[in-house]
N, C-alpha and C positions, 0 to 999 in steps of 0.2 A: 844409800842413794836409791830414789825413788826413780827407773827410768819411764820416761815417756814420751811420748808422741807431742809436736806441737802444730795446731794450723790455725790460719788467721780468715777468719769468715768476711768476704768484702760485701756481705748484705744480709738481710736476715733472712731472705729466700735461702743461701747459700748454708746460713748458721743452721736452717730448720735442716736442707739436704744432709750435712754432715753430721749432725745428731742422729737421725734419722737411720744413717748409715752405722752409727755406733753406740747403741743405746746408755752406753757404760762408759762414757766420753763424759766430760763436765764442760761446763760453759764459765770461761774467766774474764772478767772483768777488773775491775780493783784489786780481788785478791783476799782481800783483808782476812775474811774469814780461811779460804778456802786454801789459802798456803801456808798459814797455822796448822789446819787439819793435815795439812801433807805432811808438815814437820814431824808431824806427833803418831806421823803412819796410820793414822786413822782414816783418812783417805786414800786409794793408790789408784788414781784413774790412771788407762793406759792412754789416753790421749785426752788433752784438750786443747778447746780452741775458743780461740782469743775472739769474743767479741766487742772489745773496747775500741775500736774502730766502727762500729756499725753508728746510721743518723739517726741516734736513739736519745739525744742530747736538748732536746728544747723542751722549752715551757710554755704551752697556750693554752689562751680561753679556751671554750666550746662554745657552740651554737647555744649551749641551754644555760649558759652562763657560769659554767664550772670550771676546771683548769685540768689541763691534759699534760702530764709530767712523764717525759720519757726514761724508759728505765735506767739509763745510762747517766743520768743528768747526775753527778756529784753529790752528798748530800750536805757539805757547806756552800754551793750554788743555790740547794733547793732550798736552806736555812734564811739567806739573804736574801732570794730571789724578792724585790718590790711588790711584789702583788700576794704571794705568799705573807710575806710581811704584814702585810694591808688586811688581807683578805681572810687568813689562815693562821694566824699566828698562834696557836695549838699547835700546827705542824712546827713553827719553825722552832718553838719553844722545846719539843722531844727531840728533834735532833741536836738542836744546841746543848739537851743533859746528857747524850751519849757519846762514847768514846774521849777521841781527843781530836784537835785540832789536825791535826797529821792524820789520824785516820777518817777524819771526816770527807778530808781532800781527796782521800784516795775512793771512797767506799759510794758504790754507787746506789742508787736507789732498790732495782730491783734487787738487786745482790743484800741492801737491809729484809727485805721482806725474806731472803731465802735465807740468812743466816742459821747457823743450827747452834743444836742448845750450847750452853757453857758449863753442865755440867762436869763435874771432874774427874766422874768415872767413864763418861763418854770418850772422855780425852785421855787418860790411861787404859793403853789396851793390855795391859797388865789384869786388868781388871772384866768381868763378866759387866756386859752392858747389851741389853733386850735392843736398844735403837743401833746401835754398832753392831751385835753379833744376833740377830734376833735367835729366839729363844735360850740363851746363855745364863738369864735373869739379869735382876736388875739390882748393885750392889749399894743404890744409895739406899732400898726401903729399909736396909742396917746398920747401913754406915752413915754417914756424916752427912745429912739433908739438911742443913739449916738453913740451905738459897732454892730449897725444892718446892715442889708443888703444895698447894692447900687446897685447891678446886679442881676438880676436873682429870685427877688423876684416876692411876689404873695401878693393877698389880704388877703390871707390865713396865711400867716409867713414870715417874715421880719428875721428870724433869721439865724445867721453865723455859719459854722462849725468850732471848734477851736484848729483844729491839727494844728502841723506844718509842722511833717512829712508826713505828706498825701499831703501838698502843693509840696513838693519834688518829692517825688516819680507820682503824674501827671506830673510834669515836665519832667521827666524821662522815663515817660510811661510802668509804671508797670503793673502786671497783677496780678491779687487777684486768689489764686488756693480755691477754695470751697466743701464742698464733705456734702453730704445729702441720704436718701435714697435711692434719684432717682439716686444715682452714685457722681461722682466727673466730677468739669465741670470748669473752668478758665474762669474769667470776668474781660476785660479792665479795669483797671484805668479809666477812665473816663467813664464807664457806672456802677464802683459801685456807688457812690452815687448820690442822686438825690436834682432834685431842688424841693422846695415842692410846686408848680403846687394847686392843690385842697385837697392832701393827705400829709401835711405838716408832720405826726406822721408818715410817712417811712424814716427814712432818707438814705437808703440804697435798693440794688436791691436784695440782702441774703436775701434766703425764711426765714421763721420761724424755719423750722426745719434741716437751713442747718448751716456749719461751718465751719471759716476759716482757712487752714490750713499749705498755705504759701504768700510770697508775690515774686514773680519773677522780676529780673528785668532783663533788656536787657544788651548785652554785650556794648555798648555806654552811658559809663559815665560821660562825661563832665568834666576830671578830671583836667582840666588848665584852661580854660573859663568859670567860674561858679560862683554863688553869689548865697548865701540865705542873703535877706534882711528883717527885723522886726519892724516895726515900732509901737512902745506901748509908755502906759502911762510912766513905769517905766522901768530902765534899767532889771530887771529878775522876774520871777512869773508872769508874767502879758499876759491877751493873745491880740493876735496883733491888731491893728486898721487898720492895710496894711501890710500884709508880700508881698515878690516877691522871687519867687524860679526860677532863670535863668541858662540857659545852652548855650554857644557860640559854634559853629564852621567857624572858623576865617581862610580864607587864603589872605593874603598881604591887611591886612586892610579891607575885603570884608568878606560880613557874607553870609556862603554858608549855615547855620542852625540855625533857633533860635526856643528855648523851652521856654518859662515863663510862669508861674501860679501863680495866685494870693491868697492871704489867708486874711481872714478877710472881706471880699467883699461882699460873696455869702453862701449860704445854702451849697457848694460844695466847694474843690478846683475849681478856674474861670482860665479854657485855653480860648482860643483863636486863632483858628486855620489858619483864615483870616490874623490875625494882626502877625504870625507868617510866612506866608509867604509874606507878605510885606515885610518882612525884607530880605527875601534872595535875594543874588546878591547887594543890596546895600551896599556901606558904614558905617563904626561902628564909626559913627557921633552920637552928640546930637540931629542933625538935624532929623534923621534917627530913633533914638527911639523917638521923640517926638511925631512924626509921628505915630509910633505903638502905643503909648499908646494911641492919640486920638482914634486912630480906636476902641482899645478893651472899652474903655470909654465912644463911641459915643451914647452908650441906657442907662448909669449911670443914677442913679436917686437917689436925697437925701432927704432926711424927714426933720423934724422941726432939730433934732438936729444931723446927721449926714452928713448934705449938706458936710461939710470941708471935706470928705472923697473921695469923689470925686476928688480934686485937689491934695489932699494927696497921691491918689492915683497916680495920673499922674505922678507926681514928683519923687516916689517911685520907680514906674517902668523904667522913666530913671535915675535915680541914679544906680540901680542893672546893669540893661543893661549896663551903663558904668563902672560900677566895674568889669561884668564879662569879658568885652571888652578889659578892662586894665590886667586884670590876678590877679585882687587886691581884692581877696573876701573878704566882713563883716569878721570880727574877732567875733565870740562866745564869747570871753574870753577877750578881750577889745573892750567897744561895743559902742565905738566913732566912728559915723559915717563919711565916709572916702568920 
């Protein structure tokens, strides 16, 4: 039995004061992930506090024409939400390929962005793990990596982040609104999370005592030229070996814009800024993605048992890129690949 502290924050004024006051406190919401980790003792805060109560729950335009998604908002709300639908349907597409219905209902937005890895030695503390026990090492680069990293890894942690939505929204190029003592501040998509370098037990650039409190996304949502691609063991519940979150801007056959990130890859969503613009001005050929994917591919690296992810990747990536080039996104809901 894990004991601890419980309190319920009635604003987010109040949630930053009690953080603040407890640096080694956690913040609950859904749950989903973060009472797994208590079961498994890999977490033991001595107090948390609830902020599934805070008006952290709506979804609206912006002024510049984008959508301002609160951290709290559900992510089968944020799946269905009509304008998401309409406007973003990348986003709704990677939440509909993760988890399950039950955990969708529960698990709230910011809570997908802060998720930690699934690795399985992170989760057995039976076990020596660099992000659980920093410096202890790390037992997957001997053991059994076949859902681990290809890019972007370290000597330090071979392990994957395993959102899906987070794979989207980098593609999208969101921005994480955060607010802490020191004030309230907004951090890229791609510099909240990190790669784990020597400090594999950060998975993110959110100080300790700060909190997220929406997710913004830009008024350009890829709502015709777009693919979330998933590639798992099993058709549902299962998280991915290779996702590809793509966005096309297509004029007479010619890509005036390409966005894709990778899931399942890296410690992070995996952009690639280089092999994105390779693509523009060319042709939305085979030829053409096969191309991009070498590029973003070219520093992959595979272990005893995840070499196949490599290749799997490559293929992946032009698969999506030709779905979103054809206008023919992955189906959520018949998930025969096209």
């Amino acid at each position: 039995m894990i004991n601890f502290e419980y309190a319920r924050a009635r604003d987010v004024a109040e949630a930053v004061r009690q953080m603040a006051g407890d640096p080694s406190a956690k913040f609950i919401a859904g749950g989903t992930n973060l009472i797994d980790l208590m079961k498994k003792d890999v977490e033991r805060p001595a107090r948390l506090i609830d902020i599934s109560r805070l008006p952290l729950k709506a979804v609206a335009e912006t002024p510049e024409g984008g959508l301002r998604i609160g951290a709290l908002v559900p992510n089968t709300d944020l799946a269905y939400h009509p304008v998401v639908e309409q406007r973003y349907p990348m986003l709704s597409s990677a939440i509909l390929a993760g988890a399950s219905q039950q955990l969708r209902n529960m698990a709230s937005t910011g809570g997908n962005l802060l998720q930690r890895t699934r690795c399985h030695y992170f989760y057995d503390v039976a076990t020596p793990c660099n992000k659980r026990d920093p410096g202890s090492g790390c037992s997957a680069i001997t053991g059994c990596n076949r859902m681990h990293a290809i890019l972007g890894a370290s000597e330090a942690c071979i392990a994957t982040h395993p959102s899906d939505m987070c794979v989207a929204l980098a593609a999208l190029e969101a921005k994480v609104q955060v607010i802490g003592p020191a004030g309230e501040r907004t951090i890229a998509f791609a510099d909240f999370h990190r790669l784990p370098g020597s400090e594999p037990q950060r998975d993110t650039n959110l100080e300790p005592t700060e909190i997220v409190i929406a997710v913004e996304l830009p008024a350009r949502g890829f709502a015709k030229n777009y693919t979330y691609l998933k590639i798992r063991d099993r058709l549902s519940y299962a998280f991915a070996l290779v996702s590809v979150a793509v966005g096309l801007d297509l004029g007479d056959g010619t890509i005036k814009e390409a966005r894709f990130a990778l899931g399942g890859v890296a410690h992070k969503p995996w952009r690639d800024a280089a092999a994105e613009a390779a693509l523009r001005g060319q042709p939305a050929t085979e030829a053409s993605f096969q191309r991009a994917a070498d590029l973003v591919l070219r520093n992959a690296k595979g272990l005893a048992h995840n070499a196949f992810k490599v290749d799997l990747a490559r293929r992946a990536m032009v698969r999506a890129l030709g779905q979103a080039a054809r206008a023919t996104p992955q189906s959520q809901s018949n998930k025969a690949i096209r």
